[in-house]
Each structure stands twice: as structure tokens, then as C-alpha cells.
C-alpha positions as CSV (number, residue, x, y, z in Angstrom):
1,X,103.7,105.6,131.3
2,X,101.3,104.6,128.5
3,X,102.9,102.8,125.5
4,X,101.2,101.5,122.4
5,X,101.1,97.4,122.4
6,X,100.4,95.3,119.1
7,X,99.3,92.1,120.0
8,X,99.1,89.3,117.5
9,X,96.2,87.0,118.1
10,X,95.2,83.5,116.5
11,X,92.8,80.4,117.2
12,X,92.4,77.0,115.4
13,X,90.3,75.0,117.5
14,X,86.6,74.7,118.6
15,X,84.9,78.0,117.0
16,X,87.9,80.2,116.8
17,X,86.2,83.3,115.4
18,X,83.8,83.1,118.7
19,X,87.1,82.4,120.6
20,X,89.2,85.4,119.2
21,X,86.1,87.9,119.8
22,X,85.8,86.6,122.9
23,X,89.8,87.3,123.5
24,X,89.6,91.1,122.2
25,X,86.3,91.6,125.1
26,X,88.6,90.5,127.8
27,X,91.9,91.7,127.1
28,X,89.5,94.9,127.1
29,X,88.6,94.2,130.3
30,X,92.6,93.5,132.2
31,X,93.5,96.8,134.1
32,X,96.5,98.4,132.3
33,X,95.0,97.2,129.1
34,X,92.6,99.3,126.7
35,X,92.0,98.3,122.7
36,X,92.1,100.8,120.6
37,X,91.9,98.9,116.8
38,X,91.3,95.5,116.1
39,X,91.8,94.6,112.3
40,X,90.1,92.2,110.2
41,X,90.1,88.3,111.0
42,X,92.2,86.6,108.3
43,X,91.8,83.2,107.3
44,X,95.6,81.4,107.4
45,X,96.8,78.0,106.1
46,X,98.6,76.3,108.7
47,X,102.8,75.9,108.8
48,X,104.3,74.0,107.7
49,X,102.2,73.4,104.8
50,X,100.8,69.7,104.1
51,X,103.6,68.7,101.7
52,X,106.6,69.1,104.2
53,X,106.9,65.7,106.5
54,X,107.0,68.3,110.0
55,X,103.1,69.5,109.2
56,X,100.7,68.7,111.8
57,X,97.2,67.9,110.4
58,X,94.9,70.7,111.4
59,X,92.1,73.3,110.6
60,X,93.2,76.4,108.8
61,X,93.9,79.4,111.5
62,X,91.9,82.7,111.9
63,X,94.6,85.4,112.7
64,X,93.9,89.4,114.2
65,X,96.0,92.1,115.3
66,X,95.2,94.2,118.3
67,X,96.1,97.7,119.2
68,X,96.3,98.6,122.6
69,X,97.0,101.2,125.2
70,X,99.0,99.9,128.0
71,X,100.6,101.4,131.4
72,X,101.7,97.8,132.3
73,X,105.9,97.0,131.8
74,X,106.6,94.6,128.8
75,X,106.8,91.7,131.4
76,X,104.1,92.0,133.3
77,X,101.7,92.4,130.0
78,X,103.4,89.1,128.9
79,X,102.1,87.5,131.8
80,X,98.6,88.9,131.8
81,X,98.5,87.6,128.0
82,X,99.8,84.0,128.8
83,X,97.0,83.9,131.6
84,X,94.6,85.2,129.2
85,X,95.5,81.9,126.8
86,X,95.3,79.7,129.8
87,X,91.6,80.9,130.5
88,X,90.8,80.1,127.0
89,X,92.3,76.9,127.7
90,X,95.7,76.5,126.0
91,X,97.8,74.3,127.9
92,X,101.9,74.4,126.8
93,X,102.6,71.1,128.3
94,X,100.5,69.2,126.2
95,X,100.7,70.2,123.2
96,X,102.2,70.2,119.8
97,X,105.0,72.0,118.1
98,X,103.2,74.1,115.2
99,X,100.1,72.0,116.2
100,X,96.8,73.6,116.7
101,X,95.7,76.2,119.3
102,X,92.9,77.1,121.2
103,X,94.3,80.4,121.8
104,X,97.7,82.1,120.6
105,X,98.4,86.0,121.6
106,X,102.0,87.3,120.7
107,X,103.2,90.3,122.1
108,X,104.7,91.8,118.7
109,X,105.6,95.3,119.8
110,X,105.3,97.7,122.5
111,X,106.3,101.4,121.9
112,X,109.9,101.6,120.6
113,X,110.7,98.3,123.3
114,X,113.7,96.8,122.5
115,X,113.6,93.5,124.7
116,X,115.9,90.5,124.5
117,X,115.4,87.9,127.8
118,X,114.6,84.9,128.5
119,X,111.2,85.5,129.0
120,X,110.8,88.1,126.1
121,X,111.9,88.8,123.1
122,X,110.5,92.5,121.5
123,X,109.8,92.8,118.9
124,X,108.5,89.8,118.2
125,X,111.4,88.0,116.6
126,X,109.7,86.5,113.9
127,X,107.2,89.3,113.1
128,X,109.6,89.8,110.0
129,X,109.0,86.5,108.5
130,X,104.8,86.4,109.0
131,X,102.9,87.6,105.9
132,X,99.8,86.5,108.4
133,X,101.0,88.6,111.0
134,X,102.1,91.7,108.6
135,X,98.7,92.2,106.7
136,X,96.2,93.0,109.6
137,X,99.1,94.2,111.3
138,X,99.5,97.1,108.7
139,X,95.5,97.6,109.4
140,X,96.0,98.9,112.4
141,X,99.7,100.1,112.2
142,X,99.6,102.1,108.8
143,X,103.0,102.8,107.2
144,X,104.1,101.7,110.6
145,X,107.8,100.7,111.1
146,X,110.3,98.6,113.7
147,X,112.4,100.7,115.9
148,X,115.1,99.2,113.5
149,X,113.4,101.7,111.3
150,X,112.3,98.6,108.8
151,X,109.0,99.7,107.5
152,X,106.5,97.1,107.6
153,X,105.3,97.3,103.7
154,X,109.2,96.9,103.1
155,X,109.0,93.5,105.1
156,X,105.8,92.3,103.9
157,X,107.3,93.4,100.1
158,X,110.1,90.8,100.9
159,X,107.8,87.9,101.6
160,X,105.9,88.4,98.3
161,X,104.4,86.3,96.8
162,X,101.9,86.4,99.6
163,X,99.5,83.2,98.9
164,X,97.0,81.6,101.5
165,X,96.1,84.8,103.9
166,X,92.2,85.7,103.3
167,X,90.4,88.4,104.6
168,X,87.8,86.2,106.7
169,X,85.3,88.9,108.3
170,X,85.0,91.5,110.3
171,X,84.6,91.8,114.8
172,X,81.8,94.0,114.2
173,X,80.1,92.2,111.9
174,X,79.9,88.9,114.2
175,X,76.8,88.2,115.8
176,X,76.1,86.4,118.6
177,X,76.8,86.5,122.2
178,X,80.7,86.6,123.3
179,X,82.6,83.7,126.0
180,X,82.4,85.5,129.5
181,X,85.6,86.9,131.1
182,X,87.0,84.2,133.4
183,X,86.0,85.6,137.2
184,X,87.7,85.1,140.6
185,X,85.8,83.4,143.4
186,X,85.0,87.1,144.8
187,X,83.8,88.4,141.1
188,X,86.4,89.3,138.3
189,X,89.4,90.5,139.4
190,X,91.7,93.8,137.9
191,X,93.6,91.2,135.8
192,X,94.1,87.1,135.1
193,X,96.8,87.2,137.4
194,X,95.9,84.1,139.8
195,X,98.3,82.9,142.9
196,X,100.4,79.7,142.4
197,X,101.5,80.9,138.9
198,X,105.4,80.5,139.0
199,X,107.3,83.1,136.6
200,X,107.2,82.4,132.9
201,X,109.9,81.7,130.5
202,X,110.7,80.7,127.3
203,X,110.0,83.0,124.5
204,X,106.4,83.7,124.6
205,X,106.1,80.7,127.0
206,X,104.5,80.0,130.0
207,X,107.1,77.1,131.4
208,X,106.6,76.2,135.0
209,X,110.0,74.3,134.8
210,X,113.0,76.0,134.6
211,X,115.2,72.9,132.9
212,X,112.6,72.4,130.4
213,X,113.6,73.7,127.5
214,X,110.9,77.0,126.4
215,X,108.2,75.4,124.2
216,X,107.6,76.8,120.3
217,X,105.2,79.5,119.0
218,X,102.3,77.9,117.1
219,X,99.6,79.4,114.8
């Protein structure tokens, strides 16, 4: 079964506007997986903001939304995105609650999935409160709504003022050459699944220890 999957995408270290083209080329590339839409790159202050004593001093994020085709279940695209991040080199262990990222994907929605587990939460449980998540998520979601039925321009309505999101550019109008999908020893593989990976959990997590306590969304 195909289902539509939004995927929320955002970068704040090294050259994240390379990094988050890059992402879109190779999620492109996982079987189970096609883009359809990608919506403009927003530039997005960083939370909390500088005046409250639990902000972490960092650059400003870049922030997309994907649209994609997928035949894979809700858990196993959860796992192919937290592999994608770990190719682009974010490691969960190390580091820092709302801290930067090298690269964040969030699995916002997928069809009319209603998912509450350990390991996954759909939608996205805090889609509601994220004007930088809303605006290019409206892009390529027009008068789009939650299976709640809450309409997205009603939710981003509710956050107004909206202050600090800026469209940044456009994926089609960056040059340059893009990061190379990460490849097996035999050549690339159907997907970033690699063995030794134990199961994921936390919300959007990738914890290889089950007593740990799931580590926070950032970006």
C-alpha cells in the first residue's frame, strides 16, 4: 500500500543548505521512498530563544518539508530516516538537548496514521505547536488537515504572531554539486538499513539502550 509521508527536515551545522539538499537526493534514492514536493528552505531562529537561561548558543536553523510516496509501514520508514541522519552524521548520544544538529528528519504524518508507541508517535506530536514546521509544511500540503480534522491554517492561525521564520531559498535554485548517498561495501544498497542496528526507541529516537531514557527532538 502507498501512503503519502510529510517529513520535516532541519540542519544547523557545517553548510546545512548543502546538507539538507543532499538529504532530499538520498531519501530519493531509499526503496519504498519517492519525493514528490519539497518546499522552500526557511531560515529559523533557534528554541529556546537567547533570553531564556535553557538556550543553547547556536547558528540559526534551515528548515524544509518533504512530500513523499511511501509503501514502507510507519516503523520501518522511521528507521530508514534515523539511518539517514546517522549517515549525515548525527549522533544522539552525544549531543545536546535543543542543541544544534547536523541533520534532523521528523516523520510528521503519514496518510491518515494514527500512531502512539514507544518508538512513534504520528502525527508528529508537536507539529501543532511549530510555526517553522507549519509554513513550508502548508507548501506542499495546501489546505491540508490532521486526521483530527484540525486544518493546518487553523493551527498555524493560533501560533500568530509568527516572528523569526524567513523564506531562505529555493532546492532548485542551489548550485553546486550535492554529498553522495552513503554506499555499502558492495555498492549502495536498497536502503540505510545496515546490520548491528538494535531497534529504535524513544520518540523520534534512535536509543540503543533500552533504560536510557528516549533523547529530545532538536531543531
Amino acid at each position: 500500500m502507498t501512503r503519502t509521508a510529510y517529513l520535516g527536515l532541519g540542519a544547523n551545522v557545517g553548510d546545512p543548505l548543502e546538507t539538507l539538499a543532499a538529504a532530499v537526493d538520498v531519501l530519493d534514492t531509499i526503496d519504498g521512498i519517492t519525493v514528490v514536493d519539497v518546499s522552500g528552505v526557511y531560515r529559523t531562529r533557534p528554541w529556546p530563544p537567547p533570553d531564556d537561561p535553557r538556550a543553547v548558543p547556536q547558528d540559526d536553523f534551515l528548515n524544509l518539508v518533504v512530500r513523499a510516496e511511501t509503501t514502507l509501514a510507519p516503523h520501518r520508514l522511521l528507521r530508514e530516516l534515523q539511518l539517514t541522519e546517522e549517515a549525515f552524521g548525527r549522533d544522539r548520544e552525544s549531543e545536546q538537548r535543543w542543541g544544534p544538529r547536523t541533520l534532523d528528519i521528523d516523520l510528521l504524518l503519514l496518510g491518515d496514521e494514527v500512531v502512539d508507541t514507544p518508538e512513534l508517535t504520528l502525527p508528529h506530536p508537536r507539529l501543532a505547536e511549530r510555526a517553522f514546521v507549519l509554513i513550508p509544511l502548508l507548501e506542499v500540503m495546501p489546505d491540508g488537515a490532521l486526521p483530527d480534522g484540525r486544518r493546518l491554517t487553523r493551527l498555524l492561525m493560533d501560533l500568530s504572531p509568527v516572528e523569526g521564520i524567513d523564506l531562505e531559498v529555493r532546492l532548485e535554485d542551489v548550485p553546486g554539486p550535492r554529498i553522495p548517498r552513503p554506499a555499502g561495501p558492495g555498492g549502495p544498497p536498497p536502503s540505510l538499513e545496515r546490520p548491528g542496528f538494535d531497534d529504535v526507541a524513544g520518540e523520534h529516537g534512535a536509543d540503543r539502550d533500552a533504560e536510557r531514557p528516549p533523547p529530545e527532538d532538536g531543531g
